[in-house]
N, C-alpha and C positions, 0 to 999 in steps of 0.2 A: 504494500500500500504506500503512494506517495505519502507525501506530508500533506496533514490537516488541519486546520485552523478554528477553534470552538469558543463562543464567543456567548457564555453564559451571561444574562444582567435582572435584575428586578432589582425589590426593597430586602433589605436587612429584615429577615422573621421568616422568608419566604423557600427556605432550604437552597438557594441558590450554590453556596460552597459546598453543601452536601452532594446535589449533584454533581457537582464538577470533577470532587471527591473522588466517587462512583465511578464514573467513569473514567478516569485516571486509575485506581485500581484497577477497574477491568482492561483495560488496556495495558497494564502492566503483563497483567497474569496472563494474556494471550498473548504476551513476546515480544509486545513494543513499544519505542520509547517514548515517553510523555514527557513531557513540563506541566505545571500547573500554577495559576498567579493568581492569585486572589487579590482581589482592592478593594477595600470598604471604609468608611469614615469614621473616625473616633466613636462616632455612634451609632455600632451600625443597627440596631431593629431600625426599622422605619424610613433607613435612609439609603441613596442609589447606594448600589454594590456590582461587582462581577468576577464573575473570574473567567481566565482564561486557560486553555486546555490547548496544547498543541501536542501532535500524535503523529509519529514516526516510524517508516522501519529502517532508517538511516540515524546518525548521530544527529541532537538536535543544536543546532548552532544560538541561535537568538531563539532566548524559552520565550517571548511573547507570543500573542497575536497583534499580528499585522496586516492582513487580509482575511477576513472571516469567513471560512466556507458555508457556516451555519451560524446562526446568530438566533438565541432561543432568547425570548423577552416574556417574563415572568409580571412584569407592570408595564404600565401607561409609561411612566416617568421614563425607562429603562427604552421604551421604545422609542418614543420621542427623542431619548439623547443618541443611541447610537444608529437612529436607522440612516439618516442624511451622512453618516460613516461608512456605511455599508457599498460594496460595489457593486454592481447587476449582476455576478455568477453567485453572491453568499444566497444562500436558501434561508427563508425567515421560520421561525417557529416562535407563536406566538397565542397565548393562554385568553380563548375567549371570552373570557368571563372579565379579566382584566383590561383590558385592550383594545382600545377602537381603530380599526388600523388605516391607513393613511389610503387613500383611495386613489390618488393619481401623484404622479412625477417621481415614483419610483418605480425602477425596473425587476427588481429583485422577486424569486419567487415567492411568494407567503402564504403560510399555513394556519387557519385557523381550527387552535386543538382545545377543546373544552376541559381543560385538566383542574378544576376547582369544583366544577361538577361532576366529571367521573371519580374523584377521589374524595368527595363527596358520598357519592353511590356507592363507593366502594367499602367508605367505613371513617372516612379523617381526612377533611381538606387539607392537613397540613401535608399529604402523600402528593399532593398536586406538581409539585418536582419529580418527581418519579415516571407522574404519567409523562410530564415532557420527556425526561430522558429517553422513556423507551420509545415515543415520538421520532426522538432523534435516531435513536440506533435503530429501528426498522427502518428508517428513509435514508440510511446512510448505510457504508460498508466501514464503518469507523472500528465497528467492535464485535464480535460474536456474540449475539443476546446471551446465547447461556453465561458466560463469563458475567457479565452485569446479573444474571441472577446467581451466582455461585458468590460472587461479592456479597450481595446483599441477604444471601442466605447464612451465611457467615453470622449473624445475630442471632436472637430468637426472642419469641415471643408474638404478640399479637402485630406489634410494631413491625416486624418481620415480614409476617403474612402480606400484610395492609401492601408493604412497599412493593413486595412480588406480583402482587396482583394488580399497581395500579402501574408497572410498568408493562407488566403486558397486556396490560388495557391500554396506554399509550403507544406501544405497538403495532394493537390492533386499528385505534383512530387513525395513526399515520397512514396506513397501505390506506383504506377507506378514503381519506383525503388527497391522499398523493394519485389514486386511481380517476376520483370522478375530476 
């Protein structure tokens, strides 16, 4: 796999470093090399945050991102700051519940994934990170799903469950939306 560029953002509260986490481990554990950067503000619940995730099967030279293949927006705020950053090949994923998304003068693909309502359905809006993630990893070749669940099975408890299943219920919305 070339190099890839993951360009995680919302608010502070909203599991954004979790994911990014996540996936950084599971792309360890399948063989290759990550960076991960997180930035958030002295405070961070409440306030923009991201992280960044670069993914290799070469050495990685500059651990940012610097062009974003995928760009997952967990808030309004998060999309508003980084989308006019974005180039027309990053793919957007973007949490419909939070996010009204920009209708014209961007070219970028974007996805709207309901992940506060399925993880909602599921059991605990706060899994709504989760559903993006597996969002992202079924519309991308970033990482072999089972690895993100061998990761997150790694815990236990209810908390566990929750997160297994609202990732591949994020899975499942992606193919859905990336299809029609």
């Amino acid at each position: 796999m070339p190099k890839a560029e993951v360009l995680l953002a919302g608010l502070g509260g909203q599991g954004v470093q979790f994911a990014g986490d996540i996936l950084a481990r599971a792309c360890t554990s399948a063989g290759m090399q990550v960076s991960v950067l997180p930035s958030y503000g002295a405070e961070a619940r409440g306030t923009l945050i991201r992280t960044e995730v670069v993914i290799s099967d070469q050495q990685i030279v500059y651990p940012g991102v610097l062009d974003p293949d995928i760009f997952v927006a967990f808030s309004q705020e998060a999309y508003d700051h980084f989308l006019p950053l974005l180039g027309p090949e990053t793919v957007v994923f973007y949490d419909s519940a939070s996010v009204l998304p920009v209708a014209e003068g961007h070219s970028a693909r974007q996805y709207a994934i309901p992940a506060i309502e399925s993880a909602t359905e599921i059991g605990s809006d706060k899994a709504a990170n989760m559903v993006m993630l597996g969002a992202v990893a079924s519309a991308s070749e970033l990482v072999p799903r089972e690895a993100l669940k061998q990761i997150l099975a790694q815990g236990s408890g209810r908390r566990t469950e929750i997160s297994i299943k609202a990732l591949e219920r994020g899975m499942e919305l992606a193919q859905q939306r990336m299809a029609g």
